[in-house]
C-alpha positions as CSV (number, residue, x, y, z in Angstrom):
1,X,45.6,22.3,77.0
2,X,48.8,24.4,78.4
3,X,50.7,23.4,75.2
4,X,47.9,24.5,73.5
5,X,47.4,28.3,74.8
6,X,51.8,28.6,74.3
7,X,51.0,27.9,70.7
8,X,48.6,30.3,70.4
9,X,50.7,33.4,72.1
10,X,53.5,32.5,69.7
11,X,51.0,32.9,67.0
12,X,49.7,35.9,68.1
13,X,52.6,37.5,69.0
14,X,53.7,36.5,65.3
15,X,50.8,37.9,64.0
16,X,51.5,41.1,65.6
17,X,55.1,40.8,64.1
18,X,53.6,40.3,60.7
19,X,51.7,43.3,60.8
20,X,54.5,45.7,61.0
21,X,54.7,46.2,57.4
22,X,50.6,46.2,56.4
23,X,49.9,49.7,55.9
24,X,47.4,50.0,58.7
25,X,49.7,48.1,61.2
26,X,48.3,49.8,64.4
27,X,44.9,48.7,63.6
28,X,45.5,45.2,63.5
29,X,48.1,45.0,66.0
30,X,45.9,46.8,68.3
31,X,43.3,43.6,67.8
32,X,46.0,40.7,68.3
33,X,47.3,42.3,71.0
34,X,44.8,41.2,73.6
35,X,44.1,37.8,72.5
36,X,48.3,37.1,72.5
37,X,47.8,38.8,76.1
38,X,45.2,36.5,77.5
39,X,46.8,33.0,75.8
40,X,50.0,34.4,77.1
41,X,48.3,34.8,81.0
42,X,46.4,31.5,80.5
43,X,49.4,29.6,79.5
44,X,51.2,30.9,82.9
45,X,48.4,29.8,84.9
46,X,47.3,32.9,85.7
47,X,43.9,34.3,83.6
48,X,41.3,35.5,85.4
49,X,37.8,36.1,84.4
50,X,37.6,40.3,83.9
51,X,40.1,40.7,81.7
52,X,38.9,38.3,79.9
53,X,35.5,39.4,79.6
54,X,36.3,42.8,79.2
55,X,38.2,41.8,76.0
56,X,34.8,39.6,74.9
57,X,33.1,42.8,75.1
58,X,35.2,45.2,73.2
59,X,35.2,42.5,70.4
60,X,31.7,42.2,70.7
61,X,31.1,45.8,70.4
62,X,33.8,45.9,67.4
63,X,31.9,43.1,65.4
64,X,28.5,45.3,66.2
65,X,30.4,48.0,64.9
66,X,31.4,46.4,61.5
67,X,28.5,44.2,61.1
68,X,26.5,46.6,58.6
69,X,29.8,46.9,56.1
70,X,30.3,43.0,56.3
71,X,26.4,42.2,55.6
72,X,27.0,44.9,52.5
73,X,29.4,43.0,50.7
């Protein structure tokens, strides 16, 4: 599963890359950032579980957030 959470920081951090010219790039790169974060510290071996449950809930909280708008469409 190593292999696995490598691919995914490179894809992140692309993903942050590719945001650069979206006219809202802070937004979004603000969001990728953490999960490229924590693939990147699980791929070194070295995640732990707060960080990664304190990213859970600030996702959480944003999905809550944006819920209403989403079920309006």
């Amino acid at each position: 599963m190593r292999w696995l959470d490598g691919l995914m920081t490179a894809l992140f951090a692309l993903s942050i890359a590719v945001q650069y010219n979206d006219p809202d790039p802070l937004y979004w790169m603000a969001l990728y950032a953490p999960a490229a974060l924590l693939s990147g510290l699980a791929f070194a071996g070295r995640l732990r579980p707060r960080p990664t449950t304190l990213a859970f809930a600030v996702y959480l909280v944003l999905a809550m957030y944006w819920a209403p708008a989403l079920l309006q469409a």
